[in-house]
PASEVEX-875739 format. One line per field, with one value per residue (C-alpha): residue number from 0; residue in three letters; x, y, z. Coordinates in steps of 0.5 Angstrom, whole numbers, plus 2048, in hexadecimal, padded with zeros to 3 digits. Example, Ala and Ser with C-alpha at 12.3 -4.5 7.8 and 13.67 -1.06 7.14 Angstrom:
# residues 2
nr <- c(0	1)
rest <- c(ALA	SER)
xx <- c(819	81B)
yy <- c(7F7	7FE)
zz <- c(810	80E)
END
This chain:
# residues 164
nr <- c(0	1	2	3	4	5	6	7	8	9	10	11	12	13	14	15	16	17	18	19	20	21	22	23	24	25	26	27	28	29	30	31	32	33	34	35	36	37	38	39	40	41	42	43	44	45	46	47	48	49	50	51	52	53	54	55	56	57	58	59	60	61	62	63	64	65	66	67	68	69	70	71	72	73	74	75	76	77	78	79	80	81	82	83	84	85	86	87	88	89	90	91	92	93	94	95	96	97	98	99	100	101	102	103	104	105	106	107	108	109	110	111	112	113	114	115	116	117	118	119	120	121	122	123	124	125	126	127	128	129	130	131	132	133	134	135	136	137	138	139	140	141	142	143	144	145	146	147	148	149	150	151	152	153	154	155	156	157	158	159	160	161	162	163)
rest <- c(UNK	UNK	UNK	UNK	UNK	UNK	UNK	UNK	UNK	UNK	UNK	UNK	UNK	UNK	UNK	UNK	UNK	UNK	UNK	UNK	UNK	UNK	UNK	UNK	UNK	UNK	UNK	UNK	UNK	UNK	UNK	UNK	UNK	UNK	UNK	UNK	UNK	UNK	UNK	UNK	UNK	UNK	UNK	UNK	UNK	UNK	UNK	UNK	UNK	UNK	UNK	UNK	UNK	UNK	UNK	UNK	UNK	UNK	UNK	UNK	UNK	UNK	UNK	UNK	UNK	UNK	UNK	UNK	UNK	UNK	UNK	UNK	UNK	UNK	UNK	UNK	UNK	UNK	UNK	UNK	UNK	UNK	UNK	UNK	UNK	UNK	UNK	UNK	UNK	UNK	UNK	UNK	UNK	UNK	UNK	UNK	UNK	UNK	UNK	UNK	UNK	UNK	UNK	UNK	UNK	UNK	UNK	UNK	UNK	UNK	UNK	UNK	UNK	UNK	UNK	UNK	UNK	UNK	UNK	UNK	UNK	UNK	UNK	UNK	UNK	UNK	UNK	UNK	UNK	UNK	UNK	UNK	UNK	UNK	UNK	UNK	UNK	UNK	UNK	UNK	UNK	UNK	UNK	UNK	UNK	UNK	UNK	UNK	UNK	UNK	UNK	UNK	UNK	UNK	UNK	UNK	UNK	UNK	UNK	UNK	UNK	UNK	UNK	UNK)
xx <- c(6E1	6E6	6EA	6EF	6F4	6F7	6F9	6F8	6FA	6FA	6F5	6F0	6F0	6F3	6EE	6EE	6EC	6E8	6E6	6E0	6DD	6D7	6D5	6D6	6CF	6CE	6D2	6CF	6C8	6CB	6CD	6C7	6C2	6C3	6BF	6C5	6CB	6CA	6CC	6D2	6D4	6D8	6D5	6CF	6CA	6C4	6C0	6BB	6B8	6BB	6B9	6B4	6BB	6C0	6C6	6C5	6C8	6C5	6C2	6C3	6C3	6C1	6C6	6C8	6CE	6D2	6D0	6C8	6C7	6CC	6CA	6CB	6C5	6C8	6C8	6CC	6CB	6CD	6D2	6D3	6D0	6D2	6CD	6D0	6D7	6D9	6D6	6D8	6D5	6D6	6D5	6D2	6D3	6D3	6D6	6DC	6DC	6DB	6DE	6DF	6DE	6DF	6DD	6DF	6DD	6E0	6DF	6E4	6E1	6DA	6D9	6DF	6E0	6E5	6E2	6E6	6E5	6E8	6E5	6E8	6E6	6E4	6E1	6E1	6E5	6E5	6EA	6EE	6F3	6F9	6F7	6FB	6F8	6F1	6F2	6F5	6ED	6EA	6EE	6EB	6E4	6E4	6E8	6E2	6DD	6E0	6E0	6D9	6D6	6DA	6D6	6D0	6D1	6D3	6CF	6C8	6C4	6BC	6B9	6BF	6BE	6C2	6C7	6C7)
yy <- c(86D	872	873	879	87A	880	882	88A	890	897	89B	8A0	89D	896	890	88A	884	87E	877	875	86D	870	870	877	878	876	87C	881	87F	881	888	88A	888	88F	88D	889	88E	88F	888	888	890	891	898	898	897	897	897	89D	89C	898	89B	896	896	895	893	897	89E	8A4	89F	8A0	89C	8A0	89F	8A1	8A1	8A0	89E	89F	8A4	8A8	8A6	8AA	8A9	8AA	8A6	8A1	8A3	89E	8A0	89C	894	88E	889	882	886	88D	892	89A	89D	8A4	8A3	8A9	8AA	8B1	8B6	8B0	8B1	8AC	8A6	8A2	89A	896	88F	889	883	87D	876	871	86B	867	869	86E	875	87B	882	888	88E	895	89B	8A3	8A9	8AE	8B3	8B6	8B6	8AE	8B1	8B6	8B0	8AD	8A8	8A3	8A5	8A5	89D	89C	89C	899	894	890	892	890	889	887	88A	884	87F	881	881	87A	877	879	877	871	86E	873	875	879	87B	878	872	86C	86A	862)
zz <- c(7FA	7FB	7F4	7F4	7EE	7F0	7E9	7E8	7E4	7E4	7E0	7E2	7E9	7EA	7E8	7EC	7EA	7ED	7EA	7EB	7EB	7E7	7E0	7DE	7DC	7E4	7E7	7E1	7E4	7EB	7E7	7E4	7EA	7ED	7F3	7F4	7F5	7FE	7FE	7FA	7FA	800	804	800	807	802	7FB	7FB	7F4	7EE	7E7	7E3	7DD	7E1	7DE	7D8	7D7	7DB	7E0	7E8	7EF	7F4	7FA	801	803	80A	811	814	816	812	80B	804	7FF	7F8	7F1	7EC	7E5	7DF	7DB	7D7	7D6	7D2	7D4	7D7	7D7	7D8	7DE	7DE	7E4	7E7	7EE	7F3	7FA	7FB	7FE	7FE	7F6	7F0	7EE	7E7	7E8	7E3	7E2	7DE	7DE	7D9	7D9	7DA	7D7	7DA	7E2	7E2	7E0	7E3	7E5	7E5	7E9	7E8	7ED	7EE	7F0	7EB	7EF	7F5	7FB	7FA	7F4	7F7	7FA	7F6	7F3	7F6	7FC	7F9	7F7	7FD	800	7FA	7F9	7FF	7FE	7F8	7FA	7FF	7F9	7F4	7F9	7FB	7F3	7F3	7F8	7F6	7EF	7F1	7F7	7F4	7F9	7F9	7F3	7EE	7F0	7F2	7EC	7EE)
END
C-alpha cells in the first residue's frame, strides 16, 4: 500500500511524513530491532553489530555505507528515545560527516499511525551545502527510507513476524 501525505515543514531539516496501515506499536517494533536498519535505511549495505540496549540513549548500530567494494563502517548513536514514539539518532558516515535523524511515530487510531521523519547534515563536508541543496539529496532518500519502514510495518517479515 502506498499511502503518501506529502504534508511538510521546515525546521531543522524538512520532516516528511508518511501514514502507515500498521499500528503504532508495529512500526516502533521495526525501529527498535537495529538488526533491522539495512532493509529500510537506504545506503546502509549492512549491519555489523547491534548494541544489546538498543534503542536506549548511548547505544550504537554499527553500519556500512555505500556500494560493495567501496563501503564505509562507521555508527548510529541514540541520542535521544521516547519508547513507542520518538527516536533521535546521530547518524555517522565519515569522511562525509554526521547527521541528525529524527523519528516520530504517532497513532492514527487501530491499524494506523504517521511517521514523521527529519534529517540534516550536522558536520562534515555533508554540512558545507546550502541547506536547500543538502535537503534536495535527502528528501528522496528518506522518501524511499519511509516507504520501505511502511512495508516492513506492515506486511512484517523474519524475526518480527507477521502482523496477520
Amino acid at each position: 500500500m502506498d499511502h503518501d501525505d506529502g504534508r511538510a515543514a521546515n525546521s531543522q531539516g524538512q520532516p516528511q511524513q508518511r501514514t502507515v496501515a500498521a499500528p503504532a506499536e508495529r512500526v516502533w517494533e521495526v525501529l527498535a530491532d537495529g538488526w533491522s536498519y539495512a532493509t529500510w535505511v537506504v545506503g546502509t549495505a549492512r549491519i555489523r553489530d547491534v548494541d544489546t540496549t538498543w534503542p536506549q540513549p548511548g547505544s550504537r548500530i554499527h553500519h556500512s555505507v555505500g556500494l560493495w567494494p567501496v563501503l564505509l563502517s562507521d555508527t548510529t548513536c541514540v541520542e535521544a528515545c521516547e519508547p513507542g514514539r520518538h527516536l533521535v539518532l546521530t547518524a555517522r558516515g565519515w569522511p562525509l560527516g554526521e547527521a541528525r535523524v529524527e523519528l516520530l511515530v504517532e497513532s492514527d487510531g487501530p491499524g494506523s499511525c504517521t511517521v514523521t521523519m527529519t534529517e540534516d547534515a550536522v558536520s562534515g563536508p555533508g554540512s558545507l551545502p546550502p541547506r536547500l541543496v543538502r535537503q534536495a539529496m535527502i528528501l528522496p532518500r528518506n522518501h524511499e527510507a519511509l516507504r520501505r519502514l511502511a512495508y516492513l510495518a506492515e506486511g512484517g517479515t523474519g524475526p518480527l513476524g507477521r502482523r496477520h
